[in-house]
C-alpha angles and dihedrals in degrees: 000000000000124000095224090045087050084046100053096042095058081039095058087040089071094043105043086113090066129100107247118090113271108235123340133207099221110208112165117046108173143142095326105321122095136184133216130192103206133200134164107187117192127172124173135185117205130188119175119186089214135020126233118229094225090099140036089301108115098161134067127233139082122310130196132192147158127221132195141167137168129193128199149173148092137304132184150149135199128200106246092181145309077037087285109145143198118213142169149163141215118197139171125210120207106195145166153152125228134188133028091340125241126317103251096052098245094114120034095208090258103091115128124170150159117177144142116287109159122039108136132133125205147175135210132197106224108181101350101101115033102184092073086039127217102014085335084170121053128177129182135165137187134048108352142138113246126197135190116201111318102331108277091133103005133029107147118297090290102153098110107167119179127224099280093108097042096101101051098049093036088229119108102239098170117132085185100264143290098113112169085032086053096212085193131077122141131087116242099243132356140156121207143178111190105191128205137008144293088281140056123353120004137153141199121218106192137183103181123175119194123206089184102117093198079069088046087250093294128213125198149149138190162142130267118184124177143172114217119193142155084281110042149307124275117199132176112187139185120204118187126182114217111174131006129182098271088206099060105023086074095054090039092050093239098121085128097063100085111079086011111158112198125186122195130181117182144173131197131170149086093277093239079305118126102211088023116109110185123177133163133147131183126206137189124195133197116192121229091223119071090214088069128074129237112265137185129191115190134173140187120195126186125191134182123196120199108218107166088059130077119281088009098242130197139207122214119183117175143169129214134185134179132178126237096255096040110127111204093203107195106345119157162176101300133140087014154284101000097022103132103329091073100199123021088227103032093036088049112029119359109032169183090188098206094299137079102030150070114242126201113188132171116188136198133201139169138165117221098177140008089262105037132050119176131200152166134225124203120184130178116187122200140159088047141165092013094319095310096112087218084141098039104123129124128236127193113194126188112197138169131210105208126172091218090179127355089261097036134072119185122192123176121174132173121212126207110194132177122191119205094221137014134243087267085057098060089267128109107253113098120230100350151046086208116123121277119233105207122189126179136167123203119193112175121187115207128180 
């Protein structure tokens, strides 16, 4: 199997959250114009010794449960002059989840659903402006995922419950399954212009509406300006959230999203070290709602690989706070396992969702062949639900990446997590303290 082809498809693995369509089947290559079919295939199997009372689970017990999506569609582009393009894409995604629902009661195991997910058209400039280089100006509206750095605030509109809650808020939330999968990913209507190259100095300007309920309907619109270089990326953002849904925000607890102003400043790089991963990022954020306090969530995050040595294994530790007002907004799966669902059990099903909480995590990776890496995750939460501690609980997972095929990936990874408290005593778990035995599978079909 080739080495580039291994490469890409871990690769791809760690990346399946961003915007750009997966894999693509390109049949029509002329004068200029080409064609893509494009699928993204995705099937998971779940099994969780105990439930989490954050969603619609009341009773304790284990719960099982498959999820699968696949998206599909074309893609193409054709040179219009200068070498300047236009481009575009339409694709449908056919979901669903089967079985008892996820563990943490946010999908029943009923949700079916095809619907439309791409349908964007762009436009990039190619050689005719040479001051912002190779299609240095890029504009694209319509239906589209959107991410800013790796994922910490936004990572794509990736948040897909099912209709488990629907009951108990009285809104239908259902995005029509695939929860942990997230099948959807694309924000109902932006507009963005991403200046300049690869290199130096760029920016993002965004406009991005979500139609998804369980975000109250968000609207919000921003800059993000960064600096890339050989060591490392520099990026300062602003987020501000301009319209929600004033029917569900209030039972979601999102009544500060309208008028919202975020600031991020961020860094990620090697530091001009080979073996060397650095990555931090700061944000403040003023509610738009005078009732709510300021709040501000940070990480940093250092990594050595060692290269020289079998395997080539490498070492992350990182630290992560966020305030108990902190709204993550639209963060997301990114660069891998932990990023930024910190915990396969506590990010998914039994909290603390990215606020609320301080997070120390150490992980572990090696690759013992072209087609196989292996790691380990460790998380301790601490300073949880206001102070109370109510969330505070630690999870190991062990997890592998295989390519199994050139078009198959295969992850399977196993979670061990231990609450401190129970759901009696004001936590999430239902019925016990004991600790939690977690099991999924991944297979991801890519062509």
């Amino acid at each position: 199997m080739n080495k580039n082809r291994i490469t890409q498809s871990l690769a791809y693995f760690a990346l399946v959250g961003l915007s750009a369509p997966a894999s693509a089947y390109n049949f029509y290559t002329e004068d200029g114009t080409e064609l893509n079919v494009d699928i993204e295939a995705m099937l998971g199997v779940f099994s969780s010794q105990e439930t989490y009372n954050l969603g619609a689970k009341s009773e304790a017990g284990e719960t099982a449960w498959q999820e699968g999506f696949i998206k599909y569609g074309l893609a193409g582009s054709h040179i219009i002059g200068a070498n300047s393009s236009v481009y575009g894409a339409l694709n449908l995604v056919s979901s669903g989840t089967w079985g008892d629902g996820d563990a943490g009661g946010f999908s029943s195991g009923n949700e079916r659903r095809t619907s439309l997910e791409d349908a964007y058209l762009g436009w990039r400039s190619g050689d005719l402006i040479p001051a912002l280089g190779q299609n240095g100006l890029d504009i694209s509206l319509g239906r589209q995922a959107f991410t800013i750095g790796d994922g910490f605030l936004i990572n794509g509109d990736s948040l897909n419950f099912g209709d488990a809650l629907n009951p108990l808020v009285g809104v239908d939330l259902d995005r029509g399954g695939a929860y942990w999968l997230a099948a959807r990913k694309a924000f109902d209507q932006t507009a963005i212009a991403r200046i300049g190259g690869s290199d130096g100095l760029r920016a993002d300007l965004f406009w991005l509406d979500s139609d998804n309920k369980a975000q109250a309907q968000m609207e919000l619109a921003g800059a993000n300006a960064e600096y890339v270089s050989s060591t490392g990326t520099f990026g300062l953002a602003y987020i501000e959230g301009l319209n929600v849904d004033d029917d569900v925000a209030p039972l979601l607890g999102y009544n500060s999203r309208d008028g919202q102003q975020t600031v991020s400043l961020r860094y990620q790089g090697n530091a001009g070290i080979e073996n060397l991963f650095l990555s931090g990022e700061f944000v403040t954020q003023e509610p738009g709602d005078s009732s709510f306090d300021d709040a501000q969530a940070w990480y940093a995050e250092a990594g050595w690989t060692f290269s020289d040595v079998t395997w080539s294994p490498s070492v992350n530790y990182r630290y992560s706070s966020f305030d108990e007002n902190f709204d993550p907004l639209f963060f997301g799966f990114n660069r891998g396992y932990g990023t930024w669902f910190q915990g396969e059990v506590a990010a998914n099903y039994a909290g603390p969702f990215n606020s609320d909480a301080d997070v120390h995590h150490v992980g572990v990776k090696a690759t013992p062949s072209e087609t196989l890496s292996v790691g380990a995750l460790f998380f301790n939460f601490r300073d949880t639900a206001g102070g109370s501690d109510n969330l505070d609980a630690n999870e190991i997972d062990v997890y592998a990446e295989w390519v199994a095929a050139p078009h198959l990936i295969i992850s399977p990874l196993v979670g061990i997590y231990t609450p401190d408290t129970s759901s009696a005593e004001g936590g999430s778990q239902i019925g016990n303290d004991d600790t939690n035995v977690y099991g999924q599978i991944i297979a991801i079909v890519p062509f």
